[in-house]
N, CA, C and O atoms as a GROMACS GRO file, in nm:
protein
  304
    1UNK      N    1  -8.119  -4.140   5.240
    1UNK     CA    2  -8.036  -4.107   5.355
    1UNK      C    3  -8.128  -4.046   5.461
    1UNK      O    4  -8.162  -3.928   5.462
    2UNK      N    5  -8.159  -4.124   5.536
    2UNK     CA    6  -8.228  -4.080   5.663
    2UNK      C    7  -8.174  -3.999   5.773
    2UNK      O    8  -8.076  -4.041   5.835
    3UNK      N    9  -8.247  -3.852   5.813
    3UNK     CA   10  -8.201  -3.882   5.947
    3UNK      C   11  -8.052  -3.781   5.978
    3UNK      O   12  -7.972  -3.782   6.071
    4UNK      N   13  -8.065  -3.696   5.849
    4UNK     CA   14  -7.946  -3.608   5.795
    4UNK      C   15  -7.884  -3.516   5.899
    4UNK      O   16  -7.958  -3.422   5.927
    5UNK      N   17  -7.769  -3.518   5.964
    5UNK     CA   18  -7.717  -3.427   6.063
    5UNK      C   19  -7.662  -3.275   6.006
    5UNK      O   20  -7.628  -3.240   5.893
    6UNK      N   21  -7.670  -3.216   6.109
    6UNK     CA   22  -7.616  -3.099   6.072
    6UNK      C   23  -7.458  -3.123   5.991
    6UNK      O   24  -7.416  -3.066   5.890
    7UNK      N   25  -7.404  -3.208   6.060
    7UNK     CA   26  -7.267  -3.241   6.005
    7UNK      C   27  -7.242  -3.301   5.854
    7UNK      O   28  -7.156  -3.269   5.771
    8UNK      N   29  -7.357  -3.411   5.846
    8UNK     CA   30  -7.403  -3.399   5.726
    8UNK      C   31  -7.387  -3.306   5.580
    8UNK      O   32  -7.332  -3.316   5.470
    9UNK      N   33  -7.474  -3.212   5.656
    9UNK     CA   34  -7.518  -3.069   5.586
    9UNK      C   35  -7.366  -3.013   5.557
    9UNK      O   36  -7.318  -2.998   5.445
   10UNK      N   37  -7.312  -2.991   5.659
   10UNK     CA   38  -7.161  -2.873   5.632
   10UNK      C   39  -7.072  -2.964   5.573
   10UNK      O   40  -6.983  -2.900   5.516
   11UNK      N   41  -7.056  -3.118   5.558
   11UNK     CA   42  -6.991  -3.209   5.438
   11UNK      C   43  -7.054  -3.141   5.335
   11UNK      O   44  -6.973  -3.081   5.265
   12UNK      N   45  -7.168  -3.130   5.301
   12UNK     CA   46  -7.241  -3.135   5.161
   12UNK      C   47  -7.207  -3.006   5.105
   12UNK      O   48  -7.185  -2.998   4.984
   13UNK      N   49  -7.198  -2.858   5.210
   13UNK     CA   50  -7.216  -2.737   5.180
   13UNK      C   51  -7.035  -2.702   5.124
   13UNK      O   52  -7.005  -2.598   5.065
   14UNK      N   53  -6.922  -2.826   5.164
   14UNK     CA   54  -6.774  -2.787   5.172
   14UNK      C   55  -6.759  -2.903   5.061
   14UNK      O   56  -6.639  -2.922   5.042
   15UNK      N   57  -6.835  -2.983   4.986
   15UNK     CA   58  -6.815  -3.072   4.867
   15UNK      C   59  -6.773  -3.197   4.884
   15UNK      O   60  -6.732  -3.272   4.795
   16UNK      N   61  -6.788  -3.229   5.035
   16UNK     CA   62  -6.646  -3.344   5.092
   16UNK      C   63  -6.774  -3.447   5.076
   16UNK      O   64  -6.743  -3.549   5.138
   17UNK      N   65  -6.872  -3.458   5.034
   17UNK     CA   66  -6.963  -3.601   5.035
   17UNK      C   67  -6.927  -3.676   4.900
   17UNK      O   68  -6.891  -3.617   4.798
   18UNK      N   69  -6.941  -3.823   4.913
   18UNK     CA   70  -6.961  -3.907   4.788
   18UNK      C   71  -7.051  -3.878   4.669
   18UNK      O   72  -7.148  -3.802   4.677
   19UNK      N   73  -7.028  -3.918   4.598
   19UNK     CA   74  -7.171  -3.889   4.471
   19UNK      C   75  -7.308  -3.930   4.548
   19UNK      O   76  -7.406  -3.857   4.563
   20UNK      N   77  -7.289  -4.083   4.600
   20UNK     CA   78  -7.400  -4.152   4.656
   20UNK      C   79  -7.466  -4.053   4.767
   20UNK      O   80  -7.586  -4.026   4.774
   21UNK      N   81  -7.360  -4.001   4.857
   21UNK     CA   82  -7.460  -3.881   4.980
   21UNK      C   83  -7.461  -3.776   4.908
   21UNK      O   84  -7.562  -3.713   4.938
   22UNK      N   85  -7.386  -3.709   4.805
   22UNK     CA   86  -7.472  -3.586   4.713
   22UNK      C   87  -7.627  -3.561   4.694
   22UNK      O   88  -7.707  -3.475   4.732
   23UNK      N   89  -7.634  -3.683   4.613
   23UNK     CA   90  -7.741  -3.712   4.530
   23UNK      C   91  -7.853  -3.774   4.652
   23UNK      O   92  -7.971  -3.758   4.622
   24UNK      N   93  -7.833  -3.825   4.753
   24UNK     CA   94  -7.930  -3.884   4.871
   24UNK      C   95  -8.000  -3.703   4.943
   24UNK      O   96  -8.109  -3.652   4.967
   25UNK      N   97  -7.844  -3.663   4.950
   25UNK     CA   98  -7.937  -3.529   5.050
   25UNK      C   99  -7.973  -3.392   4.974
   25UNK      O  100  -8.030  -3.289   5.012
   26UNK      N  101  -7.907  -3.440   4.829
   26UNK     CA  102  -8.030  -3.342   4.719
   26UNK      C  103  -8.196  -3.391   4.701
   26UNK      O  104  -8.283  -3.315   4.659
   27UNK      N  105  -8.214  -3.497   4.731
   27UNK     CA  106  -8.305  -3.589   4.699
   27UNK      C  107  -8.421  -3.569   4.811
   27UNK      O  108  -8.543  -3.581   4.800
   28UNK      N  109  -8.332  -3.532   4.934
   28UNK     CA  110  -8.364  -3.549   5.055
   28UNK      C  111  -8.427  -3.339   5.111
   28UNK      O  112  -8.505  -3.302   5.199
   29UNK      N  113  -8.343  -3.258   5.009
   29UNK     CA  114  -8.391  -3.078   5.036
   29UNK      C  115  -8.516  -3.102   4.940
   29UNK      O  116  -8.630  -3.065   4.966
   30UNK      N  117  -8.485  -3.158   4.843
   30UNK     CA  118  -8.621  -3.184   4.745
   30UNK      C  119  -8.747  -3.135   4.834
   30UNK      O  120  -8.801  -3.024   4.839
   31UNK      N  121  -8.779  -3.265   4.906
   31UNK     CA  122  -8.871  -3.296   4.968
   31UNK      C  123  -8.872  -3.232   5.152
   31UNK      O  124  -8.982  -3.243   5.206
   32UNK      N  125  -8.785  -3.185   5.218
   32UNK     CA  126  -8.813  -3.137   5.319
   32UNK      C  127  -8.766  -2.968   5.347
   32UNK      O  128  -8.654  -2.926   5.375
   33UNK      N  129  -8.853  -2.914   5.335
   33UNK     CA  130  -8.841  -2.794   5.423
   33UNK      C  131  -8.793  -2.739   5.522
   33UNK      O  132  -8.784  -2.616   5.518
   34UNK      N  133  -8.752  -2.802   5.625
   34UNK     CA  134  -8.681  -2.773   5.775
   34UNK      C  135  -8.557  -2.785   5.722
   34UNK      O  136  -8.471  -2.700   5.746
   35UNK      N  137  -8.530  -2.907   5.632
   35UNK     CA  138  -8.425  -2.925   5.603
   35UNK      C  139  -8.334  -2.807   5.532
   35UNK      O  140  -8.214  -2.796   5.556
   36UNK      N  141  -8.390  -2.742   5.464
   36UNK     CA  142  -8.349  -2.689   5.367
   36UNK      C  143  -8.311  -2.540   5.431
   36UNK      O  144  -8.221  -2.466   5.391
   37UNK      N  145  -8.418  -2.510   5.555
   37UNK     CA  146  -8.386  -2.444   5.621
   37UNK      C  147  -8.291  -2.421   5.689
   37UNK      O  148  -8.230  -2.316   5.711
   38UNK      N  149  -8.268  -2.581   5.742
   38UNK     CA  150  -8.090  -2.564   5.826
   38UNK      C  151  -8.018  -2.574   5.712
   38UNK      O  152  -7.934  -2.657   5.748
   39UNK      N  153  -7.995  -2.550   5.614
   39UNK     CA  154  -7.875  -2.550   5.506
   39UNK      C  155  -7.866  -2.384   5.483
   39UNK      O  156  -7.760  -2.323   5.473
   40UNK      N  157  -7.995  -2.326   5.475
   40UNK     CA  158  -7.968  -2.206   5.436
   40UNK      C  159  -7.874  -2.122   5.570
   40UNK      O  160  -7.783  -2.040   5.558
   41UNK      N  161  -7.944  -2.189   5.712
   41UNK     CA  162  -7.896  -2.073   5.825
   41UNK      C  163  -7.700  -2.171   5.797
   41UNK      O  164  -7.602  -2.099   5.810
   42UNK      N  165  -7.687  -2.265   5.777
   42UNK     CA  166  -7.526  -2.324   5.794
   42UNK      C  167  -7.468  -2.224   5.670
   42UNK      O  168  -7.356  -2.173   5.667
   43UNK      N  169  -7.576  -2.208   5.565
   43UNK     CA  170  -7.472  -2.153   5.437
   43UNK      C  171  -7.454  -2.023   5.505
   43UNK      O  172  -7.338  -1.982   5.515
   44UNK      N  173  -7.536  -1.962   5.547
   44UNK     CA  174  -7.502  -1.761   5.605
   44UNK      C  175  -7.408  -1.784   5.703
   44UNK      O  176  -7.321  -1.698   5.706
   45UNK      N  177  -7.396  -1.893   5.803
   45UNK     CA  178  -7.287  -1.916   5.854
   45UNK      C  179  -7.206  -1.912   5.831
   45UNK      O  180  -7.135  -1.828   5.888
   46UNK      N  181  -7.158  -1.986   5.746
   46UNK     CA  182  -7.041  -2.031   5.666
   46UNK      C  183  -6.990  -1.872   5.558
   46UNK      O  184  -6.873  -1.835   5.541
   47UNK      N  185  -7.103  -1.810   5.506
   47UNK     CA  186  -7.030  -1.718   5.475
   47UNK      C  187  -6.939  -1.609   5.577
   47UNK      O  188  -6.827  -1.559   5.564
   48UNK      N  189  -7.078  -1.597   5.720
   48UNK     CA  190  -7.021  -1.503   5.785
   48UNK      C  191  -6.871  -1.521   5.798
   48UNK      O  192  -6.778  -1.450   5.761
   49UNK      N  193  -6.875  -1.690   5.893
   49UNK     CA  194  -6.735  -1.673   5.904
   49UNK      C  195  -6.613  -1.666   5.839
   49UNK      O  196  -6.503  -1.631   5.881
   50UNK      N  197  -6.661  -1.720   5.687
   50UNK     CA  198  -6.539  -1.677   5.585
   50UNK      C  199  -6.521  -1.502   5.584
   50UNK      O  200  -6.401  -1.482   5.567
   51UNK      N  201  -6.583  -1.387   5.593
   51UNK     CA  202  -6.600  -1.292   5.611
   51UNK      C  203  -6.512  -1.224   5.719
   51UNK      O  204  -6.445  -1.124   5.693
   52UNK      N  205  -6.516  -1.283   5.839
   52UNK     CA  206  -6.400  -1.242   5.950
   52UNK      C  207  -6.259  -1.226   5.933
   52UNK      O  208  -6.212  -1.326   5.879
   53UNK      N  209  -6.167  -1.131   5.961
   53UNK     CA  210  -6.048  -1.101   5.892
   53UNK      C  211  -5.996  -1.067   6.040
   53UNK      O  212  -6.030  -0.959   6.089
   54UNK      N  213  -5.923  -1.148   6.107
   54UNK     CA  214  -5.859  -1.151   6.246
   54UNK      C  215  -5.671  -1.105   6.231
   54UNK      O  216  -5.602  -1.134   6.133
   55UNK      N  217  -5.643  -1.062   6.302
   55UNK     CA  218  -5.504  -1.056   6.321
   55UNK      C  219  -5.425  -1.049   6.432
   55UNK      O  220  -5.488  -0.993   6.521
   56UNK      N  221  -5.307  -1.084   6.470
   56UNK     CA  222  -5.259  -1.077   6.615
   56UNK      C  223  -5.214  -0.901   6.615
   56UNK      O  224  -5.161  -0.839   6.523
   57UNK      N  225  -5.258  -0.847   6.756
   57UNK     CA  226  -5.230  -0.740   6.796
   57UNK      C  227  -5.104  -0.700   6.804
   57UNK      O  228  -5.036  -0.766   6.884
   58UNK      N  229  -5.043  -0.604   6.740
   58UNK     CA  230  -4.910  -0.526   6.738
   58UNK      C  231  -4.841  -0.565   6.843
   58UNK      O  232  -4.728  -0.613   6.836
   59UNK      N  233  -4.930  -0.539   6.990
   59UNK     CA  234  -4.827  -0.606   7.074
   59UNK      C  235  -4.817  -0.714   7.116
   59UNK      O  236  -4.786  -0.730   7.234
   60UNK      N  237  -4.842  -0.826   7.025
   60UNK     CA  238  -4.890  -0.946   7.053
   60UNK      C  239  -4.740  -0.984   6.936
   60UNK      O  240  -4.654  -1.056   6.986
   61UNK      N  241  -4.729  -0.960   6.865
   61UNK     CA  242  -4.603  -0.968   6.790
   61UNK      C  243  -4.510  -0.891   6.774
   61UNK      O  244  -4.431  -0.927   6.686
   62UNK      N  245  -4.475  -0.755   6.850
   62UNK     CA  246  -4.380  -0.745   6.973
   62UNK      C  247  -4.352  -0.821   7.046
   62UNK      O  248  -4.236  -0.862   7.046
   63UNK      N  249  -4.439  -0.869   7.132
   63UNK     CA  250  -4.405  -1.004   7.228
   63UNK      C  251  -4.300  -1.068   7.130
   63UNK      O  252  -4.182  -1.037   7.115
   64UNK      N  253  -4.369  -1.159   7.070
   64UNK     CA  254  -4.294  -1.226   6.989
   64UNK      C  255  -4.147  -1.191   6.920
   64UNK      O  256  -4.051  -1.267   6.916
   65UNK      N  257  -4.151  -1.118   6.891
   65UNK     CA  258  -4.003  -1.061   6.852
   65UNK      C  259  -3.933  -1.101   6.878
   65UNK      O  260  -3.851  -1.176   6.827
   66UNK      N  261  -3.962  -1.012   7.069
   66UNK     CA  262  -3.889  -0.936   7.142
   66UNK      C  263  -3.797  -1.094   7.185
   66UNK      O  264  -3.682  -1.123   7.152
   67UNK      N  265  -3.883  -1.168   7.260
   67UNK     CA  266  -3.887  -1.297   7.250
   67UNK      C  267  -3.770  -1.373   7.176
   67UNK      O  268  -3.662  -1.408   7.223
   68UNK      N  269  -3.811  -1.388   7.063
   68UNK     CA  270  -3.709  -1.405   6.974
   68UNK      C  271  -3.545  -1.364   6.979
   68UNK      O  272  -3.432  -1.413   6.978
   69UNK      N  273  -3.601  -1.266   6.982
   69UNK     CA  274  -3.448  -1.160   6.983
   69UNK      C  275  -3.363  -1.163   7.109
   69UNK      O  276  -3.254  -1.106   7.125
   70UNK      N  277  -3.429  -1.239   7.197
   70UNK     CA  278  -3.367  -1.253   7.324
   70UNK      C  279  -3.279  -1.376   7.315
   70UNK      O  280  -3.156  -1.382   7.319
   71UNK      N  281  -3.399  -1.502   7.299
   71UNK     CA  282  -3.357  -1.622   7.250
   71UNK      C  283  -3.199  -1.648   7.144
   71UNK      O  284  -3.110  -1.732   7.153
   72UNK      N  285  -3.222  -1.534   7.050
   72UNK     CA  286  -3.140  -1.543   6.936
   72UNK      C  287  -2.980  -1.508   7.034
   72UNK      O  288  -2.880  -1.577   7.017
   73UNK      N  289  -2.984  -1.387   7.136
   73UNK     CA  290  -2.892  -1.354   7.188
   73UNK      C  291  -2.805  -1.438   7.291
   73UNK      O  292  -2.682  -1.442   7.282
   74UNK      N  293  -2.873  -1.500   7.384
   74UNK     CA  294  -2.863  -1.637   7.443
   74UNK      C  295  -2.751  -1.754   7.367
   74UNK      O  296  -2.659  -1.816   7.420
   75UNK      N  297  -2.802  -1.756   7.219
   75UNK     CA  298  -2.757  -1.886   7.172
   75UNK      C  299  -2.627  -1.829   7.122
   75UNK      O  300  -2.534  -1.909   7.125
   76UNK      N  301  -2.596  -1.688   7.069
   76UNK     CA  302  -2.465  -1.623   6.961
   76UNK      C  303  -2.427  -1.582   7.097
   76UNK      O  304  -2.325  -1.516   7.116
   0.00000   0.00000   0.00000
């Protein structure tokens, strides 16, 4: 497998490749160094962003509610 994209790489690192591109771009860190390099900086990636824990702001779902509760009054 020549020629391996980053996109490549984040198939391989999330399991979504065939046996045939498994085994091509294991075949393929074997032997290149750079390569292996962009897998390591995509894997710290990939952890960071599993790591991030986001939530909507209190008054961001107030909004919403409130919203709601208006809507709900409208229709009864």
């Amino acid at each position: 497998m020549a020629n391996l994209t980053p996109e490549d790489l984040l198939l391989y690192l999330y399991k979504e490749t065939s046996e045939e591109q498994t085994t091509a771009i294991e075949s393929a860190l074997k032997q290149d160094w750079t390569l292996r390099e962009k897998l390591a900086v995509l894997k710290t990636s990939l952890e960071r962003l599993n790591g991030i824990k986001k939530s909507p702001s209190t008054r961001a779902i107030l909004n919403v509610l409130n919203y709601a509760r208006k809507k709900n009054e409208v229709v009864n």
